[in-house]
N, C-alpha and C positions, 0 to 999 in steps of 0.2 A: 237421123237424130244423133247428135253428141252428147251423150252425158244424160244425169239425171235431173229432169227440171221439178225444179217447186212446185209443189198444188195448184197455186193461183197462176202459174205460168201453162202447167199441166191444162188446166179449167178454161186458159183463154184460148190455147192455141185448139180446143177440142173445138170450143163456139164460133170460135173463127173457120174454121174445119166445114162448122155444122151450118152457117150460113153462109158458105160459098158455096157448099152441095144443094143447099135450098134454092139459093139463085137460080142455078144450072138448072135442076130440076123441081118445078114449082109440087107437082106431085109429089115428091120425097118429101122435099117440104113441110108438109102436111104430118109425117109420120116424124120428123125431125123435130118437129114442133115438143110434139108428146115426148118425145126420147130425150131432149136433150136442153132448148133453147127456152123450154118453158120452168128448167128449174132451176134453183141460184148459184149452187157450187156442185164439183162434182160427187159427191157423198151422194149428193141427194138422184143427181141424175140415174147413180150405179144402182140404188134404192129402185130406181123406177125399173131399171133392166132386170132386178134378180127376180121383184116382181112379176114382169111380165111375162120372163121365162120361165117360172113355175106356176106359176098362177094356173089354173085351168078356168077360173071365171073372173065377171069383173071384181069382183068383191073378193074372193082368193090374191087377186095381182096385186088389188089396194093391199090386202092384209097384209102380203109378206114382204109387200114393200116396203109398210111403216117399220118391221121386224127389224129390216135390216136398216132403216133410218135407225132407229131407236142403239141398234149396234153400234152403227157406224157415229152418230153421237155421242154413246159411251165410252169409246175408245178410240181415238185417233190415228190407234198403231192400224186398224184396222185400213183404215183409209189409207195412208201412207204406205202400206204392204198393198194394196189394190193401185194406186197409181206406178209404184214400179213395178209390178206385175205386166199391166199394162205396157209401159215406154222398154222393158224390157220385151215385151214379142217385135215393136217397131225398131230395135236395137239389132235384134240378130235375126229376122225371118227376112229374107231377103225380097218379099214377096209382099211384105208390109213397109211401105213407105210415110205413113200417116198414122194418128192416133183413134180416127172417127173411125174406120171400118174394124178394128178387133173389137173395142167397146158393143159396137152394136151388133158383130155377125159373128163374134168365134164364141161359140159353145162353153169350150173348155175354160174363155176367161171368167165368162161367167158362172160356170162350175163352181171353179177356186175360188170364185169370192163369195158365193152360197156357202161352201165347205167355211170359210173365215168366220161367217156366221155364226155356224152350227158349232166351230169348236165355241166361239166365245159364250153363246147360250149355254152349250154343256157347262163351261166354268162357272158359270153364275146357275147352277143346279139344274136348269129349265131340260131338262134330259128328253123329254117326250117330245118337244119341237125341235132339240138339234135331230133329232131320229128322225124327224117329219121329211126335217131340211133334206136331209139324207137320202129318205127316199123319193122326194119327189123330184130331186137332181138325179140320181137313177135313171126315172123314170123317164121326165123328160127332155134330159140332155145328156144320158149312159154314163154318165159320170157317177162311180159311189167312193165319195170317201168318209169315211168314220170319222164323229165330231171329235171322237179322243186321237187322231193321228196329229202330227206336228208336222206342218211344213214353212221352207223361209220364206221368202222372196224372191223376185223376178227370176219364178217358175214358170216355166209356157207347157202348155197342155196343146200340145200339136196335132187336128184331126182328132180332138175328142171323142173318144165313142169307143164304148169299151175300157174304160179304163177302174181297175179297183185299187183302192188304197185301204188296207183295214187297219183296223183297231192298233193303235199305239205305234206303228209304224212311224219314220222320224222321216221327212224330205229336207235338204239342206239346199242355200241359196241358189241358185242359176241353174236350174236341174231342168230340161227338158224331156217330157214323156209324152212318146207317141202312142196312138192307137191301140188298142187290146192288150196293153199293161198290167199287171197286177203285182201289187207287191202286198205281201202278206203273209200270215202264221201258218204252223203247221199245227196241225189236230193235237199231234204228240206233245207242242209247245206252247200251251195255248197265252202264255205269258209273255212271249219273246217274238220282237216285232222286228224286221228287216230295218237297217240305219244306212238311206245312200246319203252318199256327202254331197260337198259343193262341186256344181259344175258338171256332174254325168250326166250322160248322155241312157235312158231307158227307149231303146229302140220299138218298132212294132212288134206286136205279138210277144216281148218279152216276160220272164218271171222271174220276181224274187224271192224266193221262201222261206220262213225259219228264222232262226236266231242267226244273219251274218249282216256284215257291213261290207259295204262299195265303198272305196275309196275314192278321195277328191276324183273328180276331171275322168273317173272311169267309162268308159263305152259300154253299153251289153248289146249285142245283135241282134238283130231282129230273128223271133223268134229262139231264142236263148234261155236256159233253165239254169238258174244259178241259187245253189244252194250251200254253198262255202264263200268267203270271205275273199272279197275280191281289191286286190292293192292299188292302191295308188294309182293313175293313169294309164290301167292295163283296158285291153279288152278284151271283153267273155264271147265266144260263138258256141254253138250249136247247143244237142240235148245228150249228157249232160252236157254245162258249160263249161271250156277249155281256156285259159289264160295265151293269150297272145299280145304281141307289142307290147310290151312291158316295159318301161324306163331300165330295168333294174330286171335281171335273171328271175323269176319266180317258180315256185315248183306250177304243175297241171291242177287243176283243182281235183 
């Protein structure tokens, strides 16, 4: 893919996606019907996914499917941050060539777009179902992020599972996070929430803790414990975490 396509351009090239997989295989087919070709724009289709992936019955998948229709209706930022979300994992995963297979099989996009829910319910007071949303993306996709964190756009959640994001936490645009991540508070701080910028890179098994900030395009290594303020384009390794490749001289953390 090149660049970022419109909704309606987003919408045809998925359908177009989604009946040329049907052809191929008339059995998919069948499950592509429900997922994708039987609804009229992508809002509505993304509705059926968050649905189905939390749902634990039929009547749970209807429910929290209308939820996030009902969202995704009220605010169109919401939908617009899910489509580059999306063209952003076919952008930079090298392993994704298409639009149809992260829609339908990666975890973690559907995570984030449960999480976009759950913040905008909180905002509109409904506190007791962004907490729901919460837990049952937990539960059953390992993914928890707090309705009160803030994240941008075309973020990719790589190998979902394990990943936490808590309370007032801030993610900025093109941030990729792997595996068993966690960013979040310390006990002593219970106010002050980790701020990574645009474009880091949260490795596996990484941590962020406390009151600090990642700077734009920062790395953390896998497995990395970072609990100071990390600049600009550097990257952190080990426990604790150590500043290396720096643009720019920086002290150790």
């Amino acid at each position: 893919m090149n660049g970022i396509l419109s909704l309606d351009r987003l919408w045809q090239s998925i359908r177009d996606e989604a009946e040329s997989a049907a052809s191929r295989d008339p059995l998919f087919g069948t499950a592509l019907s429900s997922a994708i070709l039987d609804h009229p724009d992508f809002a509505r289709a993304l509705a059926h996914q968050i649905g189905a992936r939390l749902g634990k019955s039929p009547a749970d998948r209807e429910r929290f499917a209308r939820m996030a229709g009902e969202a995704f209706a009220a605010s169109s930022d919401l939908v617009e941050a899910a489509s580059r979300d999306l063209q952003s994992i076919a952008i930079h995963d090298p392993a994704v060539t298409t639009l149809l297979p992260p829609l339908l099989n990666f975890k973690g996009y559907v995570a984030l777009q449960a999480w976009r829910v759950s913040h905008w319910l909180w905002g509109q007071r409904r506190h007791d179902l962004a907490l729901l949303l919460q837990s049952l993306s937990s539960d059953q996709l390992s993914v928890s992020i707090h309705p009160t964190a803030s994240i941008g756009t075309q973020v990719f959640l790589d190998h979902a599972t394990g990943i936490i994001i808590g309370a007032h936490a801030v993610i900025g645009d093109e941030v990729t996070i792997l595996q068993d991540v966690t960013v979040g508070r310390k006990q002593s701080e219970p106010d002050r929430a980790p701020k990574i910028g645009r474009g880091v890179l949260l490795s596996a098994g990484s941590s962020v803790i406390g009151d600090v900030s990642v700077g734009d395009f920062a790395k953390i290594g896998a497995g990395a414990l970072v609990e100071h303020d990390v600049p600009a384009g550097c990257t952190v390794v080990g426990v604790p975490g150590r500043l290396t490749n720096c643009p720019e001289p920086a002290l150790l953390l």
